[in-house]
C-alpha positions as CSV (number, residue, x, y, z in Angstrom):
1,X,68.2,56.7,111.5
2,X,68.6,59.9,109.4
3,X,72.5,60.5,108.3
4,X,74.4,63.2,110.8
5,X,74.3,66.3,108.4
6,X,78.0,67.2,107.3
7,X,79.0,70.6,109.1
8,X,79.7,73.5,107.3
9,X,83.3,74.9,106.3
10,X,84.9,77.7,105.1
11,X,85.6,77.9,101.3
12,X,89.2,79.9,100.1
13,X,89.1,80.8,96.5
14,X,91.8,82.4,95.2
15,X,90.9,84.3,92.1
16,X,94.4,85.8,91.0
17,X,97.5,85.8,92.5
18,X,98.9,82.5,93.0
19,X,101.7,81.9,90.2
20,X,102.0,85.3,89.3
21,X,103.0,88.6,90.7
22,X,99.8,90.1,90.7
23,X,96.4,90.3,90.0
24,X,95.5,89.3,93.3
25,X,92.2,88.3,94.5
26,X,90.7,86.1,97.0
27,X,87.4,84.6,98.1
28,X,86.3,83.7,101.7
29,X,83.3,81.9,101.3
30,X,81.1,80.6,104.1
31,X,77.3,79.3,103.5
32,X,75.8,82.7,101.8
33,X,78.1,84.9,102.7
34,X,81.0,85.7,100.7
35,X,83.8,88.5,101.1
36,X,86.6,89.2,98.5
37,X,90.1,90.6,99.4
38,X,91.5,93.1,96.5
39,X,90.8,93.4,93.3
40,X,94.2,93.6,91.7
41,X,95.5,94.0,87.6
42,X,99.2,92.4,86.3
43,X,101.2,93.9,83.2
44,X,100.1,92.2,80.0
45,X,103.1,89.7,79.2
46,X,105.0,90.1,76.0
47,X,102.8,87.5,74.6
48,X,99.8,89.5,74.8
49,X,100.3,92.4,72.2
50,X,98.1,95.3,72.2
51,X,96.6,94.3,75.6
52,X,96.7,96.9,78.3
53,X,95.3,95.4,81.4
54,X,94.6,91.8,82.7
55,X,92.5,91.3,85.5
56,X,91.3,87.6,86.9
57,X,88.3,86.3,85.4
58,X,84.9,86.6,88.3
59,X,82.5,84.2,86.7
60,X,82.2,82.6,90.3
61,X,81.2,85.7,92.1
62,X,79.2,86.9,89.0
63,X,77.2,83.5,90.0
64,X,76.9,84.2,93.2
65,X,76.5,88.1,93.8
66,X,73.8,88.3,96.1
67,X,75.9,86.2,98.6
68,X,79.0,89.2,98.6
69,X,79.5,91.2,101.6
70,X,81.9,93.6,100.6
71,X,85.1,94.3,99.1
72,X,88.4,94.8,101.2
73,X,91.4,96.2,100.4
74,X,94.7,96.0,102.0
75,X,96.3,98.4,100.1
76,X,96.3,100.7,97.0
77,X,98.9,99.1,94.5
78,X,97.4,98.7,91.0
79,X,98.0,94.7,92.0
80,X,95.4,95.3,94.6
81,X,93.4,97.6,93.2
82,X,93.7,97.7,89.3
83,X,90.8,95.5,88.8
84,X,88.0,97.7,90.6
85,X,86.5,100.1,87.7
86,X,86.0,96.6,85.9
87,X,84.6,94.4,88.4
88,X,82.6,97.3,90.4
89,X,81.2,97.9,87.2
90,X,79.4,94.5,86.9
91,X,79.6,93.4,91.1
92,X,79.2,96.5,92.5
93,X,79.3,95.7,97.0
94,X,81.0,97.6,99.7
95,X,83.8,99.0,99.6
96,X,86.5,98.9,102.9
97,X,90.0,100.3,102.6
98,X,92.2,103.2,104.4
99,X,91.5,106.7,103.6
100,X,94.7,106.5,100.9
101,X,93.7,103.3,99.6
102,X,89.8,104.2,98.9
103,X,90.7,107.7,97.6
104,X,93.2,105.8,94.8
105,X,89.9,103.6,94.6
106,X,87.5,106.5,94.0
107,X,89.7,108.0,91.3
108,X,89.8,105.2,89.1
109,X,86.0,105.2,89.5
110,X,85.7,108.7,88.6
111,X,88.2,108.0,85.3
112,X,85.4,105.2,84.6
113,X,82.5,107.3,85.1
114,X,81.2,105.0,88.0
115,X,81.4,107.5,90.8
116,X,78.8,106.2,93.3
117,X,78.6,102.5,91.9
118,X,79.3,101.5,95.5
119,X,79.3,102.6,99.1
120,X,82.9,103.0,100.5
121,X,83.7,102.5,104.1
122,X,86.9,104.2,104.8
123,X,88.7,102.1,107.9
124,X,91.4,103.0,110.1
125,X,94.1,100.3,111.3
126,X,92.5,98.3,114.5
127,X,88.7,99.0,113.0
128,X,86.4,95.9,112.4
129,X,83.8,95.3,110.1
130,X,81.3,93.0,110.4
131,X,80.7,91.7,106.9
132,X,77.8,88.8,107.3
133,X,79.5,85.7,109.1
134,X,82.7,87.4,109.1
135,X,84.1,89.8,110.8
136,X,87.4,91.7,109.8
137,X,89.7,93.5,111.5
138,X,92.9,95.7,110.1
139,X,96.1,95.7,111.3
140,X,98.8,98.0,110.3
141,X,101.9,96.8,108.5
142,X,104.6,98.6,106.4
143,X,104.8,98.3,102.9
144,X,105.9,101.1,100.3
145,X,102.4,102.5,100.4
146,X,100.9,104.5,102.6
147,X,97.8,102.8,104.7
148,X,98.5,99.4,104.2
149,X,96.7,96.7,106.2
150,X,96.9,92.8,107.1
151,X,93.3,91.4,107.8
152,X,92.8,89.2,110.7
153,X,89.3,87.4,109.4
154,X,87.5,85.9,111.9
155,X,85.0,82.9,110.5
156,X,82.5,80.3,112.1
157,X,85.2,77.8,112.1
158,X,88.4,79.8,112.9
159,X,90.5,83.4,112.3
160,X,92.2,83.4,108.7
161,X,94.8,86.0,108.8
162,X,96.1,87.4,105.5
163,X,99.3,89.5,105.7
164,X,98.4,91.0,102.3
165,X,102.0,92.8,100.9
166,X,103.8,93.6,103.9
167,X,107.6,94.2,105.6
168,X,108.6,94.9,109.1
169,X,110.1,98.3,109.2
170,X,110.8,99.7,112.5
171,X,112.0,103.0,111.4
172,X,109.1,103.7,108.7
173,X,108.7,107.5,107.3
174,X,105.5,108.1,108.3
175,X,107.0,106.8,112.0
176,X,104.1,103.6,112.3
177,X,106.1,100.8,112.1
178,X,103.8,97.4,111.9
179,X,102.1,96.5,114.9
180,X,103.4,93.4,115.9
181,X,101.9,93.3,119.9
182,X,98.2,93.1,117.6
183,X,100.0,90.6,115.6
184,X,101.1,88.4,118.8
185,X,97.5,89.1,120.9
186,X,96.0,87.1,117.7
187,X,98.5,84.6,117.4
188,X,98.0,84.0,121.4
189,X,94.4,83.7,120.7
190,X,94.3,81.4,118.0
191,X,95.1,81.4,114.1
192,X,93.1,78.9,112.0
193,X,95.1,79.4,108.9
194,X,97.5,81.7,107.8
195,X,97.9,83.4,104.3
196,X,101.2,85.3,103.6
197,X,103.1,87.2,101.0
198,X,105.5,85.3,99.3
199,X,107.2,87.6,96.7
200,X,110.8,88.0,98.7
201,X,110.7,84.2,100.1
202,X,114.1,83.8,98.1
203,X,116.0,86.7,100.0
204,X,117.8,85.6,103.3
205,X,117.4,88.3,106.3
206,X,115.4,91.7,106.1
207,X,114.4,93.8,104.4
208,X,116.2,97.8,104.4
209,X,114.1,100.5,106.1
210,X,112.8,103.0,103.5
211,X,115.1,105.5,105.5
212,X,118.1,104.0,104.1
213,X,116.9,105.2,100.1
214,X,116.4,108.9,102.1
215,X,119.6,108.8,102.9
216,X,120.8,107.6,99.7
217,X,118.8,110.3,98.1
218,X,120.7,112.8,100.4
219,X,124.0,111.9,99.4
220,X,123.3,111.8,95.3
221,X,121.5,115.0,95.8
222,X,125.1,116.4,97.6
223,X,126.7,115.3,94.5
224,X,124.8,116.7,91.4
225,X,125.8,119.6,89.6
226,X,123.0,119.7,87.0
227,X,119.3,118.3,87.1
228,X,117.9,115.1,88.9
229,X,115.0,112.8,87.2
230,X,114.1,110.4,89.7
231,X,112.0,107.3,87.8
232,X,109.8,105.9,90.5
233,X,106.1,104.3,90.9
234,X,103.7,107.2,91.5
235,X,101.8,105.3,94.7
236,X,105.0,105.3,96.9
237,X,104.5,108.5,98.5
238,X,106.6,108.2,101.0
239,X,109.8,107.8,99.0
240,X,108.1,110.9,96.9
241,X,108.3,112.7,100.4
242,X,112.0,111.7,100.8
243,X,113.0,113.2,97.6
244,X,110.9,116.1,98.5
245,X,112.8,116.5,101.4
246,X,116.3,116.3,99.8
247,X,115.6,118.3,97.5
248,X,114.2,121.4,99.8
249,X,117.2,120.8,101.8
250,X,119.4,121.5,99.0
251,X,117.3,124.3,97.4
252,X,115.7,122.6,94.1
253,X,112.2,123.2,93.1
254,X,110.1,119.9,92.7
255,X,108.3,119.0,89.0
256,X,105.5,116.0,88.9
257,X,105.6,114.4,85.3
258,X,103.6,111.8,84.0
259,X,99.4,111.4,84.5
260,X,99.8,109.1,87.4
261,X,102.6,111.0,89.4
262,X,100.5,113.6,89.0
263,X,97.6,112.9,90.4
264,X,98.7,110.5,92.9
265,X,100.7,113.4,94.1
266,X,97.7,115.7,93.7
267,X,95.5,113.4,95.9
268,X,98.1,112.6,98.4
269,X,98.6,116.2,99.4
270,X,94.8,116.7,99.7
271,X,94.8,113.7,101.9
272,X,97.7,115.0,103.6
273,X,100.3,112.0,103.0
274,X,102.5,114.1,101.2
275,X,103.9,117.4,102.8
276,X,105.4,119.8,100.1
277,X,106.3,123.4,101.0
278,X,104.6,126.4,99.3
279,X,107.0,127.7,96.6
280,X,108.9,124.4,96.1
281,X,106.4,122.3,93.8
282,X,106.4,123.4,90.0
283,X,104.7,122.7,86.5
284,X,106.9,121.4,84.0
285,X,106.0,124.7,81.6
286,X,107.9,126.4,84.6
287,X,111.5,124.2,83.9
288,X,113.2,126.5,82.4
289,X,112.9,129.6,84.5
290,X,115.2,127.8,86.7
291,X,119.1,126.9,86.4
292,X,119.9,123.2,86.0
293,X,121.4,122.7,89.5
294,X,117.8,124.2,90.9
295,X,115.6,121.2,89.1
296,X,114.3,118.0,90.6
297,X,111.7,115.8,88.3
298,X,109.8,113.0,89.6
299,X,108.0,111.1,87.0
300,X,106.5,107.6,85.8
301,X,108.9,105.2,84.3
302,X,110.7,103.2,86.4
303,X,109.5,99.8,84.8
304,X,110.9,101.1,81.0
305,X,106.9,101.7,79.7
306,X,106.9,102.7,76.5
307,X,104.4,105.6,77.2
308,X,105.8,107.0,80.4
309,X,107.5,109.8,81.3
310,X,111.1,108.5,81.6
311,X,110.9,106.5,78.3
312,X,109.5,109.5,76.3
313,X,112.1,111.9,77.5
314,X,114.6,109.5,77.4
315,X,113.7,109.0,73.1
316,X,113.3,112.5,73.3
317,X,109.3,111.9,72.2
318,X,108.5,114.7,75.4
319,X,106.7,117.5,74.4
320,X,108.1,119.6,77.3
321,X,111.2,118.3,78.2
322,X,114.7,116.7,76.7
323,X,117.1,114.8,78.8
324,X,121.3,116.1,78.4
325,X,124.3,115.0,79.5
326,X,124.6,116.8,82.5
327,X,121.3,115.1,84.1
328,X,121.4,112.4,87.3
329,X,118.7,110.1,86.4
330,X,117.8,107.6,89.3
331,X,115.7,104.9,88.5
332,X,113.8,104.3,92.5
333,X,112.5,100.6,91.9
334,X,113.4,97.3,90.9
335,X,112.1,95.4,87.6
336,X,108.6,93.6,87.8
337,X,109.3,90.2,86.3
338,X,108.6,91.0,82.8
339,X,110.1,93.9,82.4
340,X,114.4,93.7,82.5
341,X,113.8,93.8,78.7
342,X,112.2,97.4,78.7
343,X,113.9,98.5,81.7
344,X,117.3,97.8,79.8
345,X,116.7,99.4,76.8
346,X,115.6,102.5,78.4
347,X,119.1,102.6,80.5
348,X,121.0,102.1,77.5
349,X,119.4,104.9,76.0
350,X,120.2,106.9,79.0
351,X,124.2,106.0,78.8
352,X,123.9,106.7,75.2
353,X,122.6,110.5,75.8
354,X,125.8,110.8,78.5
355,X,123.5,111.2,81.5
356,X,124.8,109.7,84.9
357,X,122.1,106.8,85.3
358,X,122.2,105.5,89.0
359,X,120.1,102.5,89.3
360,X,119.6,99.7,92.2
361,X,122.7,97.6,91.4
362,X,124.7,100.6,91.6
363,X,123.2,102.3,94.9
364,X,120.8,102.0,97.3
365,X,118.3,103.7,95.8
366,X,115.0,101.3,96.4
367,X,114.0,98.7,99.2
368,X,111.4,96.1,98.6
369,X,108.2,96.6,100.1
370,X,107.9,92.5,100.5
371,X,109.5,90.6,103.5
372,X,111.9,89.1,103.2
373,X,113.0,85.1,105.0
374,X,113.9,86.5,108.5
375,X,110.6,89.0,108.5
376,X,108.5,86.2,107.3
377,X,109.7,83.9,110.0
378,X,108.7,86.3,112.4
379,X,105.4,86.7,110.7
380,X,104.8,83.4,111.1
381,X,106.1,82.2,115.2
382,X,103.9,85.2,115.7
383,X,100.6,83.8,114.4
384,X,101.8,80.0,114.8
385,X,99.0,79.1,112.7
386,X,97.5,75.6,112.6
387,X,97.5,75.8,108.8
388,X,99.4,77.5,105.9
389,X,98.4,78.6,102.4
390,X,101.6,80.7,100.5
391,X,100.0,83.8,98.3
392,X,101.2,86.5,96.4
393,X,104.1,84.6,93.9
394,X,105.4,82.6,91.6
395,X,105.4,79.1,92.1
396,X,108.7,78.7,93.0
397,X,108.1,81.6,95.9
398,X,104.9,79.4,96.7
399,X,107.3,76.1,97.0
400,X,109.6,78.4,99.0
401,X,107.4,79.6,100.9
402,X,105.9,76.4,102.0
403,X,109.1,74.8,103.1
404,X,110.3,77.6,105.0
405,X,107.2,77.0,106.9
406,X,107.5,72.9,107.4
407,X,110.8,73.9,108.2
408,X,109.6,76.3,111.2
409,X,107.7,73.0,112.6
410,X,104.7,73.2,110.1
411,X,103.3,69.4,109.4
412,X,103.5,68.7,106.1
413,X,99.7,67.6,105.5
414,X,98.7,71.5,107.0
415,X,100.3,73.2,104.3
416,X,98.8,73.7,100.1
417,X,100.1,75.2,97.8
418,X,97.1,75.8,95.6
419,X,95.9,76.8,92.4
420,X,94.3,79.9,91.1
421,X,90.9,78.7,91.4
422,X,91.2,75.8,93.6
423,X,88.9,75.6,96.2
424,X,90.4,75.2,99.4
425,X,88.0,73.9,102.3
426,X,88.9,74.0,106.0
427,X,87.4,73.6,109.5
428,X,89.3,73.1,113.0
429,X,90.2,70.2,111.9
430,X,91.0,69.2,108.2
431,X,92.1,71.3,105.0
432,X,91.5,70.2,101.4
433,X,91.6,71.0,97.9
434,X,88.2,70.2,97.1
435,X,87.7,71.3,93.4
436,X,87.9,74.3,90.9
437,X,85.9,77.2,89.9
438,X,85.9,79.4,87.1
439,X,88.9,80.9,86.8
440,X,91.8,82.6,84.5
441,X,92.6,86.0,82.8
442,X,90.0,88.8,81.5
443,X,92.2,90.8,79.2
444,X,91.8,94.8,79.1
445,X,92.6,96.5,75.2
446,X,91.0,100.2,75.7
447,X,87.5,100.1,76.8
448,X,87.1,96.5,75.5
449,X,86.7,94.0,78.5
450,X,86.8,90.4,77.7
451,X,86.5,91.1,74.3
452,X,90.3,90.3,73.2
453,X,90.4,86.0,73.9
454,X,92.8,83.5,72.7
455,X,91.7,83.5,69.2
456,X,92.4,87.5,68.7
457,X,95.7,86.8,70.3
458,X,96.6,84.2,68.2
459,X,96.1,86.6,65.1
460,X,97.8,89.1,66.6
461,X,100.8,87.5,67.0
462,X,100.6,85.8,63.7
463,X,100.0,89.3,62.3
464,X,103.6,90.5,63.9
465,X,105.4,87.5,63.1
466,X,104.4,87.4,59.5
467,X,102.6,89.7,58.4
468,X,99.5,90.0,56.4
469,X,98.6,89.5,52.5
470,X,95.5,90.5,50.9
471,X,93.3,88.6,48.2
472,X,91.0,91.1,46.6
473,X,88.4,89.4,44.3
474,X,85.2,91.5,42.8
475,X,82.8,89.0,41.7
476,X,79.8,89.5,39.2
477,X,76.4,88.5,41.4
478,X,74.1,87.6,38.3
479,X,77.0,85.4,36.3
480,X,78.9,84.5,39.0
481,X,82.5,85.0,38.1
482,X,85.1,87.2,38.5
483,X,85.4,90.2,36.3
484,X,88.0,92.3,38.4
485,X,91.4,90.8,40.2
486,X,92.5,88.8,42.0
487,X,94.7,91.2,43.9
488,X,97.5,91.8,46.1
489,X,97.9,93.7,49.0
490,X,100.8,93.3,51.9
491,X,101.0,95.3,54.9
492,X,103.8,94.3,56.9
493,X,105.2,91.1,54.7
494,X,107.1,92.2,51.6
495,X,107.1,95.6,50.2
496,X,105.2,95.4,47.3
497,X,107.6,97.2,44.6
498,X,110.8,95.3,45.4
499,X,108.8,92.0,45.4
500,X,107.4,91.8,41.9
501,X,107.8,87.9,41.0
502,X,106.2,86.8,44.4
503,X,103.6,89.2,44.0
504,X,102.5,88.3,40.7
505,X,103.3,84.1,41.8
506,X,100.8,85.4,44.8
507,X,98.3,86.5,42.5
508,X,98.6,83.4,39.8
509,X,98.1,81.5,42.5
510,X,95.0,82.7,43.7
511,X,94.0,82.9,39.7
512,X,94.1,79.2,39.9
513,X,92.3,78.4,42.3
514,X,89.3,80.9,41.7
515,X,89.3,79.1,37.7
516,X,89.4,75.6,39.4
517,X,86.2,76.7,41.4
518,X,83.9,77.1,38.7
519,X,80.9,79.3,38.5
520,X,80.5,81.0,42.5
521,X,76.6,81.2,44.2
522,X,76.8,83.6,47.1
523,X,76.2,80.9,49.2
524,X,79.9,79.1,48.4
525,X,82.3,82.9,49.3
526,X,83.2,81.0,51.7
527,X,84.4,77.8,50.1
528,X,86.0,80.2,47.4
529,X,87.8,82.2,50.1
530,X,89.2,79.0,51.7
531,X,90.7,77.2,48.5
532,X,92.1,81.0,47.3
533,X,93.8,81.3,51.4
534,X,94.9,77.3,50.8
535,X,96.6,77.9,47.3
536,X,98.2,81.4,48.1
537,X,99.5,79.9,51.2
538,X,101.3,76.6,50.1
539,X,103.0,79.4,46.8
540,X,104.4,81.8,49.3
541,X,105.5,78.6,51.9
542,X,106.7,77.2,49.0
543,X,108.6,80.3,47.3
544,X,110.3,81.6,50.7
545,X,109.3,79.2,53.5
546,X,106.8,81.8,55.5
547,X,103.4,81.6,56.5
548,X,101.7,85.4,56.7
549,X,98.0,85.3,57.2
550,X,96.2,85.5,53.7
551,X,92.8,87.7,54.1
552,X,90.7,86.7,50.7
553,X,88.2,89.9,50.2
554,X,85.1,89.2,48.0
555,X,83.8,92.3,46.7
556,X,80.1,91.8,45.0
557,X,79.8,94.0,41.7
């Protein structure tokens, strides 16, 4: 009798996002069809110097192209969305997002010169898409960007619903809180499995409404005598929009500063997100035709980068404008994980200039955008899903988030906490980890992609750590010996003119081993260069116990 084929099931790779705060990328997989949810960057860590950008590594869907769909987007934060100049560029497939989130999309495109690489499909909340044996539908939520989205996914074997980042705020500025009757009508119908942001898991009850930093605004504005700088990330237009507000109330003229406050301001007004009275909006050449008490700056900064706006005025490296003593700054945001370092230098510097630095300990001047335990409950007795996959965090938010949910009634054997590139199979009735794809980190260093591994890392941070030390060695091509050096040059090691005896031990050293070698063919540079690096090496370990990366040059004469 022939064996009963095995029935198909529905694949979940996640690309990115699982273990870390960002980078966020997910695969739905069934038979030949594929479609991805967001494409999303994280901060290079402090262990990755010179690095801009790391995105997750796509080999699998490089593989399989011709099975993907489309692209879809719950919202625009770079997390979401950092990832899409890169990725589009080599798996270009439609694009679905709201009108805010496809315009960020677009621009980064445009930056990359690959305006047109795909078809964008802009989607309003309660649209569907069919999307080969899928078919999506987005449901608004609140988070601190405008036009973000949770996906209900239905598949062959079952609706997947994916909060992507999301709170429940009922008293929202743009006056859409999230819509929850949707949210009940799909848990009333059914939820196969349910994927859900895990960032504030830790946090007991809700999360503040973004009225509540409005308000806070209000009041700080009441109080100032001279100018406010207000540190913030550029995509939260709506808090943007409350300081715009506070400060028209109270008579200040409003200056953008920084590239991405800028133009995300720029294309949020076009879009008509942002609403800024004629008159009140000015350029920062314009600052001084204004008294103190009559100035409000929003800018770039509030995660202590060392090229932003804040930072630069802060070190007074601004072209256009110096912080004083008589300034309010507010830094609008918490720190990524990552960055208290930067963040805290960049307040210190601020105290040290005498300005009055408000920040989040001291006021309420941000609210996550990320639910927090009560919210997520709610999420969850909503959907009453049959099976539960954490996303979005840390492992410990993962863990968190996973008993939260076996402690709302979820059996134990329904809920994973998986991998970044575990492959997670399910059906209506089973759920496993079933293997691993291709997966990791593509690092981003200007327009190189991929091009900056492990290896280059390595040297980089041997290079910071220690330093480097040149062997320079000009070698005679017919006789094969050396007629000029060796010699010594250090960059970032020992300054050469206060280092005398360890330069010259350096350069016996190397003396040494180029006389032990005997006559040199071409073909042996290499052997030549490896006993110079071993016997320069062990002198300087010896001399002062550090290891800088020696660098023999042969120069043919």
């Amino acid at each position: 009798m022939a064996r009963k084929q095995k029935a198909p099931r529905l694949h979940i790779i996640p690309l990115g996002g699982l273990g870390e705060i960002g980078k966020n990328l997910t695969v739905f997989e069934y038979q030949d069809d594929i479609i991805v949810v967001d494409l999303g960057s994280i901060f290079p860590r402090e262990d990755m110097p010179g690095v801009d950008l790391v995105i997750p590594d796509t080999t699998y869907l490089e593989k399989n192209q011709s099975k993907i769909r489309g692209y879809f987007f719950t919202h625009g934060h770079e997390d979401h969305i950092g990832a899409v100049p890169y990725i589009l560029r080599k798996i270009p497939a439609p694009m679905y997002g709201t009108r805010l989130t496809l315009a960020l999309c677009e621009h980064k495109l445009k930056e990359h010169r690959l305006t047109g690489v795909a078809p964008m499909h802009e989607v309003e909340p309660g649209d569907v898409i069919k999307a080969g044996a899928f078919k999506v539908e987005f449901i608004k939520v609140n988070h601190s960007i405008a036009g973000a989205c949770a996906l209900a996914i239905t598949t062959p074997v079952g609706v997947v619903f994916h909060t992507g980042d999301f709170k429940v705020d009922y008293t929202p500025l743009d006056g859409e809180p999230i819509n929850l009757g949707r949210i009940a009508e799909i848990g009333n119908q059914g939820v196969l499995a349910l994927l859900a942001d895990s960032t504030n898991v830790e946090r007991p009850g809700y999360t503040m409404s973004e009225k509540k930093v409005g308000q806070t605004f209000f009041n700080l504005f009441d109080k100032a005598d001279g100018r406010i700088i207000i540190a913030m990330f550029a995509s939260n237009v709506h808090r943007i929009q409350s300081v715009v507000d506070a400060a028209v109330h109270y008579k200040r003229k409003v200056c953008m500063i920084g590239r991405s406050m800028v133009n995300v301001t720029k294309l949020a007004m076009q879009l008509g997100y942002l609403k800024i009275p004629d008159g009140s909006l000015i350029t920062v050449d314009e600052l001084d035709r204004y008294p103190d008490d009559q100035i409000t700056v929003v800018t770039t900064g509030s995660q202590g980068e060392p090229m932003s706006g804040l930072s630069r005025m802060a070190f007074a490296e601004h072209r256009k404008m110096e912080l004083r003593e008589s300034d309010m700054v507010i830094l609008s945001a918490s720190p990524i994980p990552g960055n208290e370092k930067s963040i805290s230098r960049v307040i210190n510097q601020l105290f040290r200039i005498g300005c009055n630095v408000i920040y989040e300990s001291l006021a309420e001047v941000h609210v996550s955008g990320h639910a927090r335990q009560e919210e997520l409950k709610l999420m969850h007795m909503l959907l009453r899903p049959k099976y539960f996959i954490p996303v979005h965090g840390e492992y410990r938010h993962l863990h968190h988030h996973a008993e939260l949910a076996k402690k709302l009634g979820m059996p134990e054997d329904n809920v994973v906490i998986a991998e970044i590139g575990d492959v997670i199979e399910l059906d209506r009735n089973s759920l496993d980890v079933t293997g691993v794809v291709a997966n990791g980190s593509v690092l981003i260093d200007g327009l190189g992609v991929g091009d900056v591994g492990a290896v280059v890392l390595r040297d980089r941070k041997h290079l910071a750590e220690d330093g480097l030390l040149i062997v320079v060695m000009g070698v005679d091509h017919d006789l094969g010996s050396v007629v000029s050096g060796p010699d010594i040059i250090s960059r970032g090691f020992v300054y050469m003119r206060e280092a005398d005896e360890l330069v010259d031990g350096a350069r016996e050293a190397a003396a040494r081993a180029i006389e032990a070698f005997g006559p040199i063919d071409a073909s042996e540079w290499n052997h030549l260069k490896n006993d110079v690096r071993d016997s320069v090496q062990r002198y300087i370990y010896d001399a002062i116990k550090r290891n800088p990366m020696i660098l023999p040059i042969i120069v043919e004469i």
